[in-house]
N, C-alpha and C positions, 0 to 999 in steps of 0.2 A: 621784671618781664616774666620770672619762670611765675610769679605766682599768680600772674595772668592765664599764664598757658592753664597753670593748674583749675583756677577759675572757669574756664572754658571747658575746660575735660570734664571736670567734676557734672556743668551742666548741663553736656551731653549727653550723659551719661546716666541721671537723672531723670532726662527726657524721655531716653532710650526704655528707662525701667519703668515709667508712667501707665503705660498699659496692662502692666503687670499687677498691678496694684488695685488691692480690694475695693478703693473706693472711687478707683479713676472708671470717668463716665464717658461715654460715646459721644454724646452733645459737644462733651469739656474738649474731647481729643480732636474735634473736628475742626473747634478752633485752634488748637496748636497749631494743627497740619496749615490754617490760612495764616498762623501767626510765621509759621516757617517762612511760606513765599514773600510777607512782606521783607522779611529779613533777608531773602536775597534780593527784592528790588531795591532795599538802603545800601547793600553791598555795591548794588551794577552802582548807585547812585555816589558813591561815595570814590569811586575810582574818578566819576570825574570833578566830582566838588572837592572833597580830599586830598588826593590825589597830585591834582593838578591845577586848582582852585579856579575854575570854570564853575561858576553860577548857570545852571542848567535847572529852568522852571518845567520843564516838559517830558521828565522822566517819564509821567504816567501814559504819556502818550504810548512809546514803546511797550509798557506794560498791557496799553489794550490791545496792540498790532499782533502781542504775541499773544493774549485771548481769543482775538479773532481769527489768527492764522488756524491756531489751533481747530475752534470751532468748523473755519471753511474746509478742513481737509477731515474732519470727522464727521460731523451732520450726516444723517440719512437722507437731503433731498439735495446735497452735493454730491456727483458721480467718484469722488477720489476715496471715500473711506478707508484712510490710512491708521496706521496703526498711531499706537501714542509718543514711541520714540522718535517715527520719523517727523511728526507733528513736533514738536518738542524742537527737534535740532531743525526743521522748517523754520519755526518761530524764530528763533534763535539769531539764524540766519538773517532772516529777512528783516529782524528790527535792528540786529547790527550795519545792514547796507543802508534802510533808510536813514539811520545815525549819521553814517559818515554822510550819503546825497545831500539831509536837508543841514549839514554844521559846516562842508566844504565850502559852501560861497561866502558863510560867515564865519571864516577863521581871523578878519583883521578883529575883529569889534572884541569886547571887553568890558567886562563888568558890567553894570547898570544894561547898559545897551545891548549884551547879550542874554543878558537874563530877559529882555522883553523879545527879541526875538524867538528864544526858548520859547517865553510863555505862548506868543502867538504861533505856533507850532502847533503845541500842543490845543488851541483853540481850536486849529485848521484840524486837528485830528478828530476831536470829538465831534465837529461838525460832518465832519467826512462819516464818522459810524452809525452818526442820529439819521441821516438822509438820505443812503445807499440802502433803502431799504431790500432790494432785487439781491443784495448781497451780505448785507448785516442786519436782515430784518428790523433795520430800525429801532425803537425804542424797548423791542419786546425781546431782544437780546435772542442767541443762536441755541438751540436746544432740541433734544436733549444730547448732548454731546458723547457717544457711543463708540468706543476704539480700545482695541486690545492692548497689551503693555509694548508688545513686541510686533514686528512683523513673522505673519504663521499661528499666531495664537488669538484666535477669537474673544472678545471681551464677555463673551458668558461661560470663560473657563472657571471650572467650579475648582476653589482653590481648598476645598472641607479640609481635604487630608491634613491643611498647613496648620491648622485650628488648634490652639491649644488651650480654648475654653467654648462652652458652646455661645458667648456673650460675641463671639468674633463673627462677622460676616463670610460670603463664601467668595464674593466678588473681589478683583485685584483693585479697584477705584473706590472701594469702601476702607472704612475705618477698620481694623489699626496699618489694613497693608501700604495703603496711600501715604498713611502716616509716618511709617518708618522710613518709605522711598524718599518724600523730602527734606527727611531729619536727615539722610545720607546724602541728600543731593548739598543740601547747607553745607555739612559738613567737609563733604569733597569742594566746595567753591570757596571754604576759610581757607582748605588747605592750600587752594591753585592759588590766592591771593597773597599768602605768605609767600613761597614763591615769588610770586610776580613783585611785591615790594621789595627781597634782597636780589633782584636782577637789574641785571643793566637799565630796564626798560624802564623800572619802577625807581631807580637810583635818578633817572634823567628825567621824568613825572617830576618827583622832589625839587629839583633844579629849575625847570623851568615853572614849578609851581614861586618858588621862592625872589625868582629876577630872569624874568624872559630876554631880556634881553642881554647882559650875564651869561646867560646859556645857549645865545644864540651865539655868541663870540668864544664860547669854548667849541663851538664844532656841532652843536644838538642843531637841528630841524625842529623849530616849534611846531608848524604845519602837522608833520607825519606824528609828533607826542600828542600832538591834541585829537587827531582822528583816529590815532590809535586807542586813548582812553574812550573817546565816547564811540567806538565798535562796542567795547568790554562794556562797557557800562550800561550801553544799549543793548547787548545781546544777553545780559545775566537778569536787563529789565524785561525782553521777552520772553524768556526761559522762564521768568516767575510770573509773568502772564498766563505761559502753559498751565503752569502748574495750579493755576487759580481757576482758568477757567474746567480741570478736571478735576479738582475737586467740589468744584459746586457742579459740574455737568452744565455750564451753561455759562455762557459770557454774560450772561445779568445786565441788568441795566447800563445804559453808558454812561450814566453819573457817578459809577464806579472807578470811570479814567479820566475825572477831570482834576480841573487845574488842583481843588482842595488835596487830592490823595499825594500829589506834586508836594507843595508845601507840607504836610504831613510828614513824607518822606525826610526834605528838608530838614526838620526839627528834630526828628529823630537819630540824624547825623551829629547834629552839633549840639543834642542835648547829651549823646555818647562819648563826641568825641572824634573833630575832623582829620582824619586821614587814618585814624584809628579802628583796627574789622571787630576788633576786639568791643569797642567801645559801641559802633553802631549796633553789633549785636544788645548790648545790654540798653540802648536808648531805644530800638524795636521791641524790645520785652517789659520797659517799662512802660511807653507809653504807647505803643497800640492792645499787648497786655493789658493794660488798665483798660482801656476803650472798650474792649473785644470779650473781656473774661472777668476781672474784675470785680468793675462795674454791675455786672450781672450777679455774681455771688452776693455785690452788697445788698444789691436792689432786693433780691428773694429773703436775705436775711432782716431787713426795715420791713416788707410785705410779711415775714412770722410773727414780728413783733406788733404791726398795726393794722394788719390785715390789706387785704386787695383795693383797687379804686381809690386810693388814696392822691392827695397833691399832686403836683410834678415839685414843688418842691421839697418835698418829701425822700425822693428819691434821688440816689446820688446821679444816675444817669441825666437829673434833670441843670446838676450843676459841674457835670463833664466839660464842657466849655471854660467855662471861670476857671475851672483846677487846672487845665491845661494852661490857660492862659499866666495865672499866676507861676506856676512850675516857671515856664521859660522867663519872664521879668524875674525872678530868684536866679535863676541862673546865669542869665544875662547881668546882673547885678555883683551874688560871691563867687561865681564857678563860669567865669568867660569864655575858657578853654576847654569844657565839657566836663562829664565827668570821670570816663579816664582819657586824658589828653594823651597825643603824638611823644614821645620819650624827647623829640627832638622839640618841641615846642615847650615841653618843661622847662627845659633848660633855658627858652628863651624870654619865658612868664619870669624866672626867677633866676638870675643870670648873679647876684651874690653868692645862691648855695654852686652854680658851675664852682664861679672863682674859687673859693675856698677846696672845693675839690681839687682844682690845676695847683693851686699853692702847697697842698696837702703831696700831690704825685711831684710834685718838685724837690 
């Protein structure tokens, strides 16, 4: 476990010093800063897959409620232009209460059956962003998205003074300040999760992930454990909506929040490692990292070699799909439990090395 911890610090750490560095580029840092928010929508996502083992298809939907919210309360031809925190913890808010409205009527169902009400959720959502156009401008996405950091500080405070090369911008929603803000936002939401897993809350998650019923007869409320996870999981997936749709300044297209980035999500959990923060972090860095950055460095380096205009097979972006798809049957196949699995599910993959352990403390 420590050398996990250590693992995690080391990469933060890492991150933290990336802008520093001679040959780290503004393009490259922008996508960190989007690689950041996916990382906390696998976190919202994993408190209730992980967590509590609730199959929820419709994470993304919450990830667009809280791009939109954002957008409605910042837009210039909406009357509220609010600043970015209050938008932020708006979002926040508000994709955690539609969480628990649209999961309270469906607290009997289970497995299969709730993973498709999930998904139609999330279908009802995207439909709802494409066709309100009077309020989500439709398919042209909300922009340009304009709000200070704070309430009291207008978003064309010129931040020069903080500048500690002239390659920095002067704007607080530009690269590298954007950047750092949700390298510290991740960072503070491992930390509240740590927490949250050695607490009561997160001990009785465990339990009723393991035998709901079990833990219905030691005294636990399944009901209040299951709408408590998917608030957190919902509001950490609108949080990382804010922060998505301020770094690009615009809610983007709404094929941004459909069902694919769900699944996506999905994979990323259980290629890391379910119920593990530690491990989702490193299944968001390998594989939307590869998608997102990667990919791109390989593409440019085949394009030195054989020049522009070339195949689509040619270029690794063109076989993106197949590597994903192989990765997860590899791992589905030698590595079931992820690749850093629950310390508690180790034990139960390999229940010979427990024994010999109890015989050994004997």
């Amino acid at each position: 476990m420590n050398l996990l911890r250590y693992w995690v610090l080391v990469l933060f750490t890492l991150l933290a010093a990336y802008p520093f560095l001679p040959f780290a580029e503004a393009n490259r840092g922008e996508q960190f800063t989007v690689l950041f928010v996916y990382a906390i929508l696998a976190l919202g996502l994993n408190v209730v897959l992980g967590y509590t083992g609730l199959l929820h298809l419709g994470i993304a939907a919450f990830f667009g409620i809280g791009a939109y919210t954002v957008g409605i309360l910042t837009v210039p031809f909406f009357p509220f232009q609010q600043s970015f925190l209050v938008a932020a913890l708006a979002a926040t808010i508000l994709s955690a209460l539609v969480g628990v409205a649209s999961t309270a009527p469906i607290l009997r169902l289970r497995g299969d059956y709730l993973a498709l009400v999930t998904l139609g959720f999330g279908l009802i959502t995207l439909y709802a962003i494409r066709n309100l156009d009077a309020i989500t401008e439709g398919t042209k996405g909300m922009n340009p998205i304009e709000a200070g950091p704070i309430p009291g500080v207008p978003e064309s405070t010129d931040l020069s003074g903080l500048k500690l090369y002239s390659g920095w911008g002067v704007r607080w929603y530009k690269y590298p300040y954007l950047y750092f803000i949700t390298l510290c936002v991740l960072g503070l939401i491992m930390l509240f999760l740590r927490n949250l897993e050695r607490s009561r809350l997160g001990r009785a998650w465990v339990a009723l992930r393991e035998d709901e019923l079990a833990a219905s007869c030691m005294g636990l409320n399944p009901a209040r454990l299951k709408l408590a996870a998917i608030a957190i999981g919902a509001g950490l997936a609108g949080l990382a909506g804010a922060f998505y749709a301020m770094s690009l300044r615009t809610t983007g297209n709404p094929q941004s929040y459909d069902f694919t980035l769900s699944m996506i999500m999905v994979c990323c959990v259980i290629l890391g490692g379910l119920g593990n923060r530690n491990g989702v972090l490193l299944g968001v860095f390998l594989l939307m990292g590869f998608d997102r950055i990667i990919t791109n460095i390989l593409d440019n380096m085949i394009q030195e070699q054989i020049g522009t205009g070339g195949p689509t097979y040619q270029k690794v972006s063109g076989w993106k799909l197949m590597i994903f798809g192989l990765v997860l049957i590899l791992m589905m196949r030698f590595r079931p439990e992820g690749l850093l699995p629950e310390a508690r599910q180790k034990r139960e993959l390999h229940p010979e090395e427990a024994t010999g352990e109890a015989s050994a403390k004997t």
